[in-house]
KOLLUM-971924 format. One record per residue (C-alpha): x, y, z. Coordinates in steps of 0.05 Angstrom, whole numbers, padded with zeros to 5 digits. Layout:
c1 / c2 / c3
X / Y / Z $
...
This chain:
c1 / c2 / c3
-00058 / 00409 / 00578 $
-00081 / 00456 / 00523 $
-00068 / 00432 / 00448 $
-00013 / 00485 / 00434 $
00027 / 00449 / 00489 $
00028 / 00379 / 00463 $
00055 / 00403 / 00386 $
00114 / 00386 / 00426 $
00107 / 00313 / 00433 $
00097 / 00294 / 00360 $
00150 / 00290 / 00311 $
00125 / 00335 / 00241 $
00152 / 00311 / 00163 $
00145 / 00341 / 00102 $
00117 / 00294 / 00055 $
00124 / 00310 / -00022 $
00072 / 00300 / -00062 $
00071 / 00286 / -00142 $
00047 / 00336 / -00195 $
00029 / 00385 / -00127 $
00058 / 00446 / -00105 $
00026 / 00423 / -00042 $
00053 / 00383 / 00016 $
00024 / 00336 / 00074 $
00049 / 00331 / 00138 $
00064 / 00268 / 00167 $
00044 / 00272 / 00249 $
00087 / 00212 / 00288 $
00068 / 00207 / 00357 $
00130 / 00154 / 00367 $
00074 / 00102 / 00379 $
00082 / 00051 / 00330 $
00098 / -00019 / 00351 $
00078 / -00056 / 00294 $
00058 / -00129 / 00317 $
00084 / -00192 / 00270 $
00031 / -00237 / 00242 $
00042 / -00304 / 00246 $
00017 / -00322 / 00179 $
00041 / -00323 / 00116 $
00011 / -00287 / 00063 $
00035 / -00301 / -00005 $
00041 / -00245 / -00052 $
00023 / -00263 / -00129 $
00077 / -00200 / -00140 $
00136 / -00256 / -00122 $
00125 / -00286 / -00171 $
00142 / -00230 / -00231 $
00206 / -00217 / -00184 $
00268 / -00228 / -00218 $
00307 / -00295 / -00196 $
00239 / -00333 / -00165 $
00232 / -00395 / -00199 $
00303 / -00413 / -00191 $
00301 / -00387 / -00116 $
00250 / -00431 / -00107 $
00279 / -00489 / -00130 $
00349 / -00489 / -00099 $
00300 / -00473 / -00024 $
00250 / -00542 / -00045 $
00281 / -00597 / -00009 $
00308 / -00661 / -00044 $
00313 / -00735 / -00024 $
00263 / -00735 / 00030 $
00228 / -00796 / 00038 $
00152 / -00803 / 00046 $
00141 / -00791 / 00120 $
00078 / -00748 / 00138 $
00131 / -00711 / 00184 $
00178 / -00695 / 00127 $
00127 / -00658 / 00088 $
00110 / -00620 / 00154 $
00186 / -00589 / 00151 $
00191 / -00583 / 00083 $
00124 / -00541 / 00092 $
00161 / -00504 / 00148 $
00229 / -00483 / 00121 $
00190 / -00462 / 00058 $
00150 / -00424 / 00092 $
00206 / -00392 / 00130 $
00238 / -00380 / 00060 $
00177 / -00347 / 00038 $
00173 / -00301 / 00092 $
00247 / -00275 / 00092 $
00240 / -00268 / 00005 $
00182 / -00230 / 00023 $
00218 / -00184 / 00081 $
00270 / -00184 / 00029 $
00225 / -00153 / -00033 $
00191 / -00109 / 00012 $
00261 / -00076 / 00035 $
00278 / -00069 / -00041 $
00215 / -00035 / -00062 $
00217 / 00015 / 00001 $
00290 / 00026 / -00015 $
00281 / 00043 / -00093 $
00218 / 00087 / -00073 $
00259 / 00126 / -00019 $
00320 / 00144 / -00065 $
00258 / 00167 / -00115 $
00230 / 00213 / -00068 $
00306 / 00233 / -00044 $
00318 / 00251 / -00121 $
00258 / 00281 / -00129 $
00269 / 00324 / -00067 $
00335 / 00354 / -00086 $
00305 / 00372 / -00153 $
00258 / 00405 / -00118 $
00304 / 00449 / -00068 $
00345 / 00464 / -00128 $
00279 / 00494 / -00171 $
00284 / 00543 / -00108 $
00344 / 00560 / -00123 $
00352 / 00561 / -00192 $
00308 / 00543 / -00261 $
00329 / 00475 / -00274 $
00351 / 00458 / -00348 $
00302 / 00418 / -00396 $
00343 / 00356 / -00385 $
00331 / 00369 / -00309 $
00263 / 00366 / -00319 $
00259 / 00310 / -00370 $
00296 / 00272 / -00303 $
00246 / 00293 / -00253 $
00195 / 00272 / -00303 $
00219 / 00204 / -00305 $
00234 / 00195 / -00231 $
00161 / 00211 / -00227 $
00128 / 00164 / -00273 $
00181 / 00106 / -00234 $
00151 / 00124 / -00168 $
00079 / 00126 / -00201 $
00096 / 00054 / -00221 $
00104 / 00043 / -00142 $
00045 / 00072 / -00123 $
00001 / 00036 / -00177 $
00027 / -00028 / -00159 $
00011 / -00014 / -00072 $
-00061 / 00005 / -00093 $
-00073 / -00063 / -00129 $
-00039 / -00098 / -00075 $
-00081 / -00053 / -00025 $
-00140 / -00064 / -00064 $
-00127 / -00138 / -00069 $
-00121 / -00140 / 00008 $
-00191 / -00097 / 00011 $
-00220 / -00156 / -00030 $
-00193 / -00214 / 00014 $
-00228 / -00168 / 00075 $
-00298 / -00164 / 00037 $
-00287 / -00241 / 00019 $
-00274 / -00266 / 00100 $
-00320 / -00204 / 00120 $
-00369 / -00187 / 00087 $
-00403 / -00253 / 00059 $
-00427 / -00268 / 00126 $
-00486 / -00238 / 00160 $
-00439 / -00194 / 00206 $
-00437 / -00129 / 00224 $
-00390 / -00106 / 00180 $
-00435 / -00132 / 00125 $
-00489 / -00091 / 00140 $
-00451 / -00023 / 00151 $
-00428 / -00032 / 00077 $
-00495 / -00056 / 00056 $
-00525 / 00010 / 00095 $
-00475 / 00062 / 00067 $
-00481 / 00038 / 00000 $
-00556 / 00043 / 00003 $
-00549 / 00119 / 00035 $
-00492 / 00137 / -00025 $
-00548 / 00116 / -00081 $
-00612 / 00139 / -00047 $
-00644 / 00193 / -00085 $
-00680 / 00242 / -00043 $
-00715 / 00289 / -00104 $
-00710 / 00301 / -00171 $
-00712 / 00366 / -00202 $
-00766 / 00369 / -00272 $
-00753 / 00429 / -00305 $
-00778 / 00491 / -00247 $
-00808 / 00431 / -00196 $
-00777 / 00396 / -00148 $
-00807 / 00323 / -00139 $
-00797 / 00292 / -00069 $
-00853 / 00242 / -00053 $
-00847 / 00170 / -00068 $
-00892 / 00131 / -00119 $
């Protein structure tokens, strides 16, 4: 089956991109099964949300005695609490990004149609910096995430250590340096 005839099995969007007249496209095959993890991660970011401490404290348990068992469930139901606040935040943020974008969009087909005002643009402007906020606060979670990976990864005598350790070396090697007309290549 030639390439031209499987353009037909993917679905194509539009994605917008900020302070670009460009666009990306999004390619979705329709494969993407995401599988649940069984373990919780907790996210520092909880704890700036709004409501947290006193969510937490009407889901901590009261009146249970001192049973090794009891502080297994309480342990559990938190846990449990933790994941569905985190399910919860996550379906928040994506919501409040997508009705960004959404705004952002029909600025953007009206532009085509017409010049937008200055107080249209002052709008857009804002709706921008609000979705920048998003973004900035995925990268430090991504780049928090990229840290736990080097920390369980990369300490370790693996293989993954060494590809780092390797590609690092290759970024800073210097093959020659340039003096003036002369070109110096041989190592000392």
């Amino acid at each position: 089956m030639a390439a031209k005839d499987l353009i037909h099995f993917f679905l194509y969007k539009k994605i917008t991109r900020i302070g670009s007249d460009h666009s990306a496209l999004l390619v979705d095959s329709g494969n993407n099964k995401g599988v649940r993890s069984s373990i919780l991660r907790f996210e520092p970011s909880w704890v700036s949300h709004a409501g947290f401490k006193s969510w937490l404290i009407s889901k901590w348990p009261k009146g249970h005695e001192e049973y090794i068992l009891d502080h297994y469930e309480i342990a559990r139901k938190l846990r449990r609490s933790l994941r569905g606040l985190g399910a919860n935040i996550g379906r928040e943020v994506r919501q409040k990004k997508q009705a960004l974008l959404l705004n952002i969009n029909r600025l953007d087909k009206e532009s085509t149609l017409r010049e937008l005002t200055a107080a249209e643009w002052d709008v857009r402007h804002k709706l921008e910096a609000e979705l920048m906020e998003f973004y900035q606060q995925e990268e430090i979670f991504w780049r928090k995430r990229g840290g736990e990976t080097w920390l369980l990864k990369g300490d370790t005598n693996t293989g993954y250590f060494h590809r780092l350790a390797n590609s690092r070396k290759r970024k800073c090697l210097i093959k020659s340096l340039e003096a003036g007309d002369d070109i110096i290549t041989e190592t000392e």
